[in-house]
C-alpha positions in Angstrom: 4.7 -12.9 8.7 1.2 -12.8 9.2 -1.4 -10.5 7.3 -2.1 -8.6 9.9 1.7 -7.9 10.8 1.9 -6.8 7.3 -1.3 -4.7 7.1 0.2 -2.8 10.4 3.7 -2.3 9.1 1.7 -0.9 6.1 -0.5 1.2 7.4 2.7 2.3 9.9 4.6 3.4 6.6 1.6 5.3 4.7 -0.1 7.2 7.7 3.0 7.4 10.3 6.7 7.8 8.9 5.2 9.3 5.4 2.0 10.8 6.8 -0.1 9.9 3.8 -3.9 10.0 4.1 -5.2 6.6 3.3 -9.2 7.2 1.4 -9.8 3.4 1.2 -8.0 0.2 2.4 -9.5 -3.7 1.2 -7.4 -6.7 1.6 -8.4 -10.4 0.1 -7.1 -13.9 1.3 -6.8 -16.2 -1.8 -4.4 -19.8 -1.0 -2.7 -18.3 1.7 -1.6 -14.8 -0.4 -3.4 -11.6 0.3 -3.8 -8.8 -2.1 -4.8 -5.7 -1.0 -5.9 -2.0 -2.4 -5.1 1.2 -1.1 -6.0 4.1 -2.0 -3.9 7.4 -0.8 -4.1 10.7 -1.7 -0.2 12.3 -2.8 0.9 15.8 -3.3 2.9 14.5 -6.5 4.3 11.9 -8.4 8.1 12.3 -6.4 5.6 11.3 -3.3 3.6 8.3 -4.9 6.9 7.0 -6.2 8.8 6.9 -2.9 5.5 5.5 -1.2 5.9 2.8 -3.6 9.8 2.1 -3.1 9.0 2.2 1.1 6.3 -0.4 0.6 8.5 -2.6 -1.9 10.8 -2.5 1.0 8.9 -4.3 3.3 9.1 -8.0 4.6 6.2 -9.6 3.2 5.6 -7.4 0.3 6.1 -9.3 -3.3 4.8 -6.4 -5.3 3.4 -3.1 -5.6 1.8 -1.5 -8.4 0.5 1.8 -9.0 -2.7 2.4 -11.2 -5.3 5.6 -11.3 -8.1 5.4 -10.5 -9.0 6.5 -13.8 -8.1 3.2 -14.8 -10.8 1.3 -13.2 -13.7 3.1 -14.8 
């Protein structure tokens, strides 16, 4: 599938079925893999967590981890 297949059935699952605002989106092309950032804002963990299983899901998808933004300070 091409990336921007993926980055619509992405966006599709965060802001349409889960209705999850999306603050910041960046995707990067790097030997024919893209890796991408989103940042979301959740009510709770329960939320974040099944965003992450939905996304796992996908076609396309070969990982998703979760990090705070905390982290990148």
């Amino acid at each position: 599938m091409d990336d921007v297949g993926v980055m619509h059935k992405i966006t599709n699952v965060v802001s349409g079925e889960m209705k999850i605002n999306i603050s910041a989106l960046s995707v990067e092309a790097r030997e024919g893999l893209f890796q991408g950032n989103i940042k979301v804002f959740v009510h709770d963990k329960e939320e974040l967590e099944d965003l992450v299983v939905q996304l796992k899901g996908l076609p396309g998808i070969e990982s998703v981890e979760r990090y705070d933004t905390e982290d990148l300070a």
